[in-house]
Each structure stands twice: as C-alpha cells, then as structure tokens.
C-alpha positions in Angstrom: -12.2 8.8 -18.3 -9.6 10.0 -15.8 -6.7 12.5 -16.4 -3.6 11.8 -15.8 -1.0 14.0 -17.5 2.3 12.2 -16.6 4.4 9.0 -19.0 6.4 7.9 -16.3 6.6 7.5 -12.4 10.6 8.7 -11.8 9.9 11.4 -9.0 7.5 12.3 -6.2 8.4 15.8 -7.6 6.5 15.8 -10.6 3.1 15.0 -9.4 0.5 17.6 -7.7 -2.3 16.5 -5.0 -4.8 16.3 -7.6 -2.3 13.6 -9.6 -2.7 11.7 -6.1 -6.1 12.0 -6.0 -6.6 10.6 -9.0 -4.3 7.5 -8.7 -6.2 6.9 -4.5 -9.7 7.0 -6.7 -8.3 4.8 -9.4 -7.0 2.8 -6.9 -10.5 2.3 -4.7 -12.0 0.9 -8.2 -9.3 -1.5 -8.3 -9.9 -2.7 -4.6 -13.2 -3.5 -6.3 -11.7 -5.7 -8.9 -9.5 -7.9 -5.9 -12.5 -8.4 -3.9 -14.4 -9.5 -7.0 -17.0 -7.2 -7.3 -16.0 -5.6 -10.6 -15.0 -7.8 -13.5 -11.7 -6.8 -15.4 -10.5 -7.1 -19.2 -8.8 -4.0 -19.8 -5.7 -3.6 -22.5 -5.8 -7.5 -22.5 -2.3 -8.9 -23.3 0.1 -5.5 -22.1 3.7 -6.8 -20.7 5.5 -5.4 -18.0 8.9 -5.9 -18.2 10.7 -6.3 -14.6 13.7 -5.0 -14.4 15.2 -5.8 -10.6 18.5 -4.8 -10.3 18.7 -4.7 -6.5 17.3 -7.6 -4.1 13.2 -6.4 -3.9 10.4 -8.8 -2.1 7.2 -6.6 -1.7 7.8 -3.9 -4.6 8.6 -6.8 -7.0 6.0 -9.1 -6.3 3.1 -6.7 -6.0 3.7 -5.0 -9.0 3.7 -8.9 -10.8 0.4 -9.6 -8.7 -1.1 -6.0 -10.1 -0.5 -7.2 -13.7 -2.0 -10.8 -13.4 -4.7 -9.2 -11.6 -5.5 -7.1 -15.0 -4.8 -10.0 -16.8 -1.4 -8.6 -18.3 1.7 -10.4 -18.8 5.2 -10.1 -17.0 9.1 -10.7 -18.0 11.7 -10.1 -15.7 15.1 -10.1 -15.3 15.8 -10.3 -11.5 19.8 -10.0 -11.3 21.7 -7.8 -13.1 24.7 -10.7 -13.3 22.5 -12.6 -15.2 21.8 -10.0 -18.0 23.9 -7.8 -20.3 24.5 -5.4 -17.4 27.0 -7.9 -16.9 28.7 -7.7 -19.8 28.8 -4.0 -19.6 26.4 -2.8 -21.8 24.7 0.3 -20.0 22.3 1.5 -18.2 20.5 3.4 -21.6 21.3 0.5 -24.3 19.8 -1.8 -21.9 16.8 0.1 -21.6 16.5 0.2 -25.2 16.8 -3.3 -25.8 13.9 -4.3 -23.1 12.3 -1.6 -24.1 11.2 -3.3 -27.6 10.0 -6.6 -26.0 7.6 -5.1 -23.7 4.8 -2.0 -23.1 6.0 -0.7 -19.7 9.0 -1.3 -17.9 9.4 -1.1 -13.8 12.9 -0.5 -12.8 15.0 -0.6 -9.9 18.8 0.0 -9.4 21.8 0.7 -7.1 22.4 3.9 -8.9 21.1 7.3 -8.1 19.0 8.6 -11.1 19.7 5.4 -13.0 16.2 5.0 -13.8 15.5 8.5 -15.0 19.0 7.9 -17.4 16.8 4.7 -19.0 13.4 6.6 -19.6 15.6 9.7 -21.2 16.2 7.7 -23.8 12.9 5.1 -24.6 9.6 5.7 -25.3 7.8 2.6 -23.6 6.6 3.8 -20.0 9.3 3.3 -16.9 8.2 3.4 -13.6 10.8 3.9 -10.5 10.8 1.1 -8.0 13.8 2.8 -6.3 17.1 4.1 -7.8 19.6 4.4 -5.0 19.2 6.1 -2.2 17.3 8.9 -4.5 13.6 7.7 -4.5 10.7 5.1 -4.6 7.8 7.3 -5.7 5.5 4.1 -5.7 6.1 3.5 -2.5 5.2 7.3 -1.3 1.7 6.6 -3.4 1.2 3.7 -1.0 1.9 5.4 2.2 0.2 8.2 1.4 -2.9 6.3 0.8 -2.8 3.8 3.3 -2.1 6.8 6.2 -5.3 8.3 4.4 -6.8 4.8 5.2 -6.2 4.5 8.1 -6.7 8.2 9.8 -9.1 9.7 7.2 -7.3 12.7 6.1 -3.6 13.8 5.2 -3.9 17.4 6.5 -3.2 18.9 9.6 -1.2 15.3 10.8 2.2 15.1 12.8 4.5 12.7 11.0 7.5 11.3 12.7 10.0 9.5 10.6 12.8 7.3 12.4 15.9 5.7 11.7 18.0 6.1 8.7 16.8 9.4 7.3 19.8 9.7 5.3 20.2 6.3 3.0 16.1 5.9 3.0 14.7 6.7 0.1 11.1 5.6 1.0 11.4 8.6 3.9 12.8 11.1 0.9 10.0 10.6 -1.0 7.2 9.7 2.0 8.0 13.8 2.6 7.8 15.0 -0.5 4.2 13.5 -0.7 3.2 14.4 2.0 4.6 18.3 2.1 1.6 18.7 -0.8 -0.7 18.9 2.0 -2.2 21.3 4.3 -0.2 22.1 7.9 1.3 18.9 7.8 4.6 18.9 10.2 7.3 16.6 10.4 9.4 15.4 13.2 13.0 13.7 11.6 14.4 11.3 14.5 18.0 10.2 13.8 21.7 9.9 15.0 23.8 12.6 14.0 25.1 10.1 10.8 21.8 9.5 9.9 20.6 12.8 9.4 17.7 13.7 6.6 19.9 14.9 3.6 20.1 18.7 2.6 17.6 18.3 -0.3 14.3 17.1 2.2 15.6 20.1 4.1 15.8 22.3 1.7 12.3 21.5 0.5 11.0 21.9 3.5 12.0 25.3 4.2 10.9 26.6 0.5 7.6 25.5 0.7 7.4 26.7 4.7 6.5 23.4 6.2 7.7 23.2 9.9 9.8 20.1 10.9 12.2 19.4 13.9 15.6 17.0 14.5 15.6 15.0 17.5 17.6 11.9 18.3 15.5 11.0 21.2 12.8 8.5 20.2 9.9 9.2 22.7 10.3 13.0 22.6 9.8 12.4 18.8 6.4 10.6 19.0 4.3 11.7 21.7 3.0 14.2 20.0 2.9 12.7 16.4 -0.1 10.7 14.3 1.6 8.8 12.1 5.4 6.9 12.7 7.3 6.0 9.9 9.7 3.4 10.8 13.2 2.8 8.6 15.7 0.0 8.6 19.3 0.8 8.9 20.1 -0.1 5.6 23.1 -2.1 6.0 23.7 -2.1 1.9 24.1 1.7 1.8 26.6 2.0 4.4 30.3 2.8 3.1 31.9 0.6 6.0 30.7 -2.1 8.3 32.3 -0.8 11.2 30.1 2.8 10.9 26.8 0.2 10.7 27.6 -1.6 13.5 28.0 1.4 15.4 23.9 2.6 15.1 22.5 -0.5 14.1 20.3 -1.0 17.2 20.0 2.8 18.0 16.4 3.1 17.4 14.3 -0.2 18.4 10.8 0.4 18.9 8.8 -2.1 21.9 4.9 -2.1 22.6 6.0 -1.2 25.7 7.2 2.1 24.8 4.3 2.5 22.5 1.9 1.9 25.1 3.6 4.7 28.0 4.4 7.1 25.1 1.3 7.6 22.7 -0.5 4.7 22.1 -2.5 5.6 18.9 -0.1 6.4 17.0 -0.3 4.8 13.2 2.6 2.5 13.0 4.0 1.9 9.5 7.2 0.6 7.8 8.1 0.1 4.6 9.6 -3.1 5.2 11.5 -5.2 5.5 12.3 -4.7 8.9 15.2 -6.2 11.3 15.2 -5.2 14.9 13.5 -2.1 14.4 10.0 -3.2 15.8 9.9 -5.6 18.0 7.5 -8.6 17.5 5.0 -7.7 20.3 4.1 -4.7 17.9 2.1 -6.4 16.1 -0.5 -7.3 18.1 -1.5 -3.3 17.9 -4.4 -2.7 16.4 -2.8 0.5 15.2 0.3 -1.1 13.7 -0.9 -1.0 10.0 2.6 -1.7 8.0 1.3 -5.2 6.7 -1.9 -3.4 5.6 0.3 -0.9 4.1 2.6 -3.5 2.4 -1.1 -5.3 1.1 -2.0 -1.2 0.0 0.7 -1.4 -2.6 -1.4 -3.7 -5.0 -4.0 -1.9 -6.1 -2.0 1.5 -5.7 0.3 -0.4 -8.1 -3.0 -1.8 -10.4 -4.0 1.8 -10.4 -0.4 3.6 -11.7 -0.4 0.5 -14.6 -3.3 1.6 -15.1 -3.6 4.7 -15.8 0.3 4.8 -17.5 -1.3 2.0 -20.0 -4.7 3.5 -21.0 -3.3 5.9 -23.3 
C-alpha cells in the first residue's frame, strides 16, 4: 500500500515531489478503473460532502464523477444563500455541522484561507477546491500531471503563464508545483495591474528558480514549452471600470501560435472567455480539454488515498 502522509489537501506548500509522485501513480491505476480494465469496490459507501460556495463547473463536477466512479456517495450544498451561511453561522460552525453527516468534505469559498479556518477545527478530511484568490492545490495536481502527459517530463521545461497573475489562484499554485522540480524557469506575462503577487515572487527567489516579467505576449512564448493561459477574472476585480480596462489585453489566435512557437503545450484552466480564440483548438498541441478530462482520476486518486486510512 501507498504512503501518503498528509489529512488534507489546503496548500500546494505542504506536499514534496515524492507526495506527487505518488498521487500521478495512484492516479494511472485509476485511469485503469475509467477505461474498465480494473474493477473497483473500495471503502464502499464513503460520502463526500460538497461544499460550493463560489459558482464551480469542472472542479465540482469532476470531483462528484470521481466518487460515483468509486462507488461513493455525494451531498452538496451548491450556494451559500441556500445554507446556514446565510443565516450567519460561520465559516468553522458550518464545517462542524457537515462535518458529522459525511467522511470527506471538498470546499470552496470567496475567502482567502477560509478553507484552512474549516479543517482547523474538524477531523473529517477537507480538501481545497479554491479559497479566494489564495489557492486550488487540486487543480496544480492536474496540471502538473497532464504537462507530464503530455511532454514526458517536468524538469528542465520553460513555463509561461499569462493573464491575470495576480487574482489567479490556479497560476499561484501551478508555480508552486512546479518550482519542486529540476531547472524549471518561469516566464510571468501580465499588465502592470496584473502582476504575480509578492509571495510567488518571493518563493521564487528563496528556492533560486529563475523567472522574468514581460507584458509582451510573443516575447513571452517563443522560447517556452508549456503556456498557461488565465482568464481575467472579472469576479476578483474591485471595480468594473479597472476590468474593462485589460479585459482583452492578452487574446491568444492560432495565428500567432503558428508564427511564434508552434509546439508549444497550450493549457487553461478554464473557463475561458476571449482568451483563446476558437481556431485554437484545432491544435493538436492545445491540451486544456484533456487537461480539464485529467482532473478525474487525479481527483479519484486524492479521494483515494485521503479515504484509505
């Protein structure tokens, strides 16, 4: 049986390469469950509790797939008007109460650190599917594996990362991830309000990992392996007007692809808006649907190996 040393997913922080390691094997024997070859009746009957405090397609519905596909159960609460949040009970009582009606709880809020607050005080196993503009660890364990996928190796790559660097807490953690690795280097392409935040930087510089600013878009990917698209996230912005003002700053075409660096790995956490245009797709490098399909068995494999204890 596997190791894995950790209660909760809250933080990219907390795990080492070999913790990844673990959960990309776990998650390769759970690709053999989807495709059929491997039968599954593990820790029958184990709930996952659901708790979506902020609007959430892919995390949300992959992580209900992952349980049904171990044949566990799931209850959710999927707006926080519609629970006691409402009523102002907080963030810690609430966890308490869901706490006792389930074995593992998957969280995500609008507060920074809000999920961290609920696992202080419970015992059942939380999982962060994004708290704020902090973190979504999950999502790092998906990237991660899918850019192993789909170029073989982590170390030694060029990763660009575009678009809001600041609010984007799948780029915060996609870093962190990936600074675990050997002579990785980074390339942060932003406007000037958009900047990666202090603590990526700081990061960065204590564990020596070379990175540059740009806020030109080709001079930031035609050198790179991998581009990690963003959404300006219209939510996270403290006024329309300062949205409207870089909304369509950084737009990426197949055109520009194509005279720039054509082989570069395309991903994106999704959803997008105008980010990528539609011709994209047709790329046989753009992988951010296979990376959005990724999350399943990543997800299966965390459950997993949170649960077996």
């Amino acid at each position: 049986m596997v190791y894995f040393p950790h209660k909760n997913v809250l933080a990219t922080k907390q795990f080492s390469r070999e913790d990844l390691e673990t959960v990309f094997a776990t998650a390769k024997e759970m690709e053999t469950i989807l495709s059929g070859e491997k039968p599954w009746d593990l820790l029958r009957g184990k709930i996952m509790a659901a708790m979506f405090y902020e609007p959430s397609t892919r995390t949300r519905l992959s992580f209900e797939s992952a349980m049904r596909r171990l044949w566990w159960k799931v209850i959710t609460v999927s707006d926080a008007s519609t629970c006691s949040l409402a009523k102002w009970e907080t963030i810690e009582d609430n966890a308490k109460m869901v706490s006792i009606y389930c074995d593992i709880i998957v969280m995500r809020h609008p507060e920074n650190n809000s999920v961290e607050k609920s696992a202080a005080v419970i015992d059942t196993p939380v999982i962060n599917a994004g708290d704020g503009s902090n973190e979504h660890p999950t999502q790092a364990f998906l990237d991660i594996y899918t850019i192993l996928k789909e170029r073989g190796t982590i170390d030694n790559l060029k990763i660009a990362l575009v678009g809001d660097l600041r609010y984007g807490r799948t780029a915060h953690s996609l870093v962190f991830f990936a600074g675990l690795f050997k002579n990785v280097e980074f390339t942060f392409i932003s406007c000037d309000s958009l900047k990666m935040p202090e603590k990526v930087i700081s990061f960065l510089k204590e564990k020596n990992i070379k990175y540059k600013e740009t806020s030109s878009y080709k001079e930031g990917i035609v050198w790179a392996d991998v581009l990690y698209v963003t959404r300006i996230q219209k939510e996270r912005f403290p006024s329309e007007t300062e949205y409207e003002r870089v909304k369509n700053d950084f737009i990426l075409t197949k055109e520009m692809l194509l005279a720039t660096n054509p082989n570069i790995t395309i991903l994106h956490p999704l959803p997008r808006v105008n980010e990528i245009s539609n011709d994209v797709d047709e790329l046989p490098n753009a992988a951010f649907f296979r990376q959005a399909q990724n999350g399943v068995p990543i997800r299966m494999a965390l459950l997993y190996l949170l649960l077996k204890k």
